[in-house]
N, C-alpha and C positions, 0 to 999 in steps of 0.2 A: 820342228813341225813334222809331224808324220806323212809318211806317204800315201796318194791316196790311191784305191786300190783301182785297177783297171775295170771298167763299165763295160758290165754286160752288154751285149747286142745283139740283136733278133738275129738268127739265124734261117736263110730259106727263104726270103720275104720274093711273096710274085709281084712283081711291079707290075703288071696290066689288072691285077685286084687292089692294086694302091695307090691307083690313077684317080682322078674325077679330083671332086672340091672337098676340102677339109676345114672344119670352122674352126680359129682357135678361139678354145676356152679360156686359157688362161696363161700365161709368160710370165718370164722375166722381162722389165724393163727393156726396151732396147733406146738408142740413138739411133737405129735406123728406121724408127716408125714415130709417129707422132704420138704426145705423150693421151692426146683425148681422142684417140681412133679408137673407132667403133665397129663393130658388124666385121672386122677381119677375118680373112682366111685367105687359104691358098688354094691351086685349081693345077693337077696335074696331070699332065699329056706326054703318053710315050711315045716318041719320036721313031722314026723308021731305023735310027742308027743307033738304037738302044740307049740313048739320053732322053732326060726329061726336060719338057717344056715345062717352066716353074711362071704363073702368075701368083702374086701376092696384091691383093687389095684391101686397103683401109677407108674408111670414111672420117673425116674429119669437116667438124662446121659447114657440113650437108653437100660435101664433095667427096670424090673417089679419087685417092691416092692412089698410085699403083706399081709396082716396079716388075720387069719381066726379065728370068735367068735361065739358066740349065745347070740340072742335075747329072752328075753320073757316077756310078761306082769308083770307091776311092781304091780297092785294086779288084780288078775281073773277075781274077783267081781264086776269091774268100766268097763265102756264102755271106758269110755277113753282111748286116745293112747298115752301113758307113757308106757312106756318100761324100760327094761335095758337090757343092752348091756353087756356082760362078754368076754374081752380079755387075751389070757395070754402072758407072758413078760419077756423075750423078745420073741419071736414069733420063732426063731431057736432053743431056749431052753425053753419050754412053761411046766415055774414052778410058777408061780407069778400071780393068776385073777387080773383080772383090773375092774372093776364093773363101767360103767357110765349109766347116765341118756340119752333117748330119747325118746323126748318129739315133738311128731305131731302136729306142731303149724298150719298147712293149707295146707290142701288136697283139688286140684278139683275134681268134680266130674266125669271124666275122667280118676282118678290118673294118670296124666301127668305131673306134678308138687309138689312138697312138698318145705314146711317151716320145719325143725328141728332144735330143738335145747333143752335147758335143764334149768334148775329150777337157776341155777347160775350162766346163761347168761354169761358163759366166752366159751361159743359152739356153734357156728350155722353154718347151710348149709343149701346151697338153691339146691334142686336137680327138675332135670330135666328124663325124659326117655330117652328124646334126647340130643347130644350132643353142643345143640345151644338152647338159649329159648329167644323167643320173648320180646322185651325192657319193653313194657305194661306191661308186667304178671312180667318181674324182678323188675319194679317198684313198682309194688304191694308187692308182698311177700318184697321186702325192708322196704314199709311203713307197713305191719302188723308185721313185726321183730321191727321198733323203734314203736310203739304203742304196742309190749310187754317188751321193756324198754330194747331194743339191744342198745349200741353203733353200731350204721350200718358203721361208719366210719371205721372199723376194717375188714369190709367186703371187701374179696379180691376175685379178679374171676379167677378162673379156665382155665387154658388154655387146648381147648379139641380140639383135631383131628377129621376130616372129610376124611375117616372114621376113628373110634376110632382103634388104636391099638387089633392085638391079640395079642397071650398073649408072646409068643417072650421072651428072655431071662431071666432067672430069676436071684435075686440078690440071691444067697441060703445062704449068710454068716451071711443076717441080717444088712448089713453092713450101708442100707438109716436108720434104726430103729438107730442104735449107732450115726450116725450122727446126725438124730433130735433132739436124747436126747441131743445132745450138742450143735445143735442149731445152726447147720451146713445150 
């Protein structure tokens, strides 16, 4: 099996312009989201001690999933945008970090757009500001995800509301988190 080559990474990225809410377009599968969530995105806030406040919200069956983490540079040192990301788990009982990788594959120079995704390519999103992104630009960030060695075929898109949901009911039991794990 050949090796895969090392993934480019946005260099330079100002986090106080890559703050605010991000809609995802489109993903890979996960088990950590419910398989018919809707109107997802994430909402990010730069913290006084240079970490980020991560909210992530889904909608499932006319409820608000939700799980809340921190972000911080995976070394100081690098200009790069390699992150990680720490969740705990399950998110009703938040005893368990979850440590993953987020990795700034292509930023406009706008931040209107991002590629993320991570070093073992089993993660990507394509995120938007808005809850609609023009064909060109998703074809792009498609072709710079398989030219860093995504299967893109796994790429599923995001069904988002115009306008997007507020925030309205929440699930408080945890109960879309139990389901994903099972893959519900």
């Amino acid at each position: 099996m050949a090796t895969k080559k090392e993934m480019e990474v946005v260099k330079g990225v100002d986090l106080k312009r890559y703050m605010g809410r991000w809609y995802e377009i489109a993903s890979f599968p996960s088990r950590f989201q419910p398989k018919n969530g809707a109107s997802t995105r994430a909402t990010y806030t730069l913290n006084e001690d240079g970490t980020v406040h991560v909210l992530n919200e889904t909608w499932s069956d006319g409820k608000r999933g939700f799980i809340e983490g921190s972000a911080y540079k995976a070394d100081p040192s690098n200009d790069e945008a390699k992150l990680k990301v720490k969740f705990y788990v399950p998110p009703f009982l938040p005893i368990i970090p979850v440590v993953g990788d987020y990795w700034v594959l292509s930023l406009d120079d706008d931040y209107q757009y991002a590629l993320v995704g991570q070093p073992s390519r089993k993660y990507l999103w394509i995120l938007c500001r808005k809850t609609h992104m023009d064909d060109e630009i998703y074809n792009q960030l498609v072709e710079k995800a398989k030219e860093e060695g995504y299967d893109v075929e796994k790429l599923h898109k995001t069904q988002q509301t115009d306008p997007p949901p507020e925030e309205g009911p929440k699930d408080t039991k945890g109960i879309w988190w139990i389901k994903s794990i099972l893959g519900m």
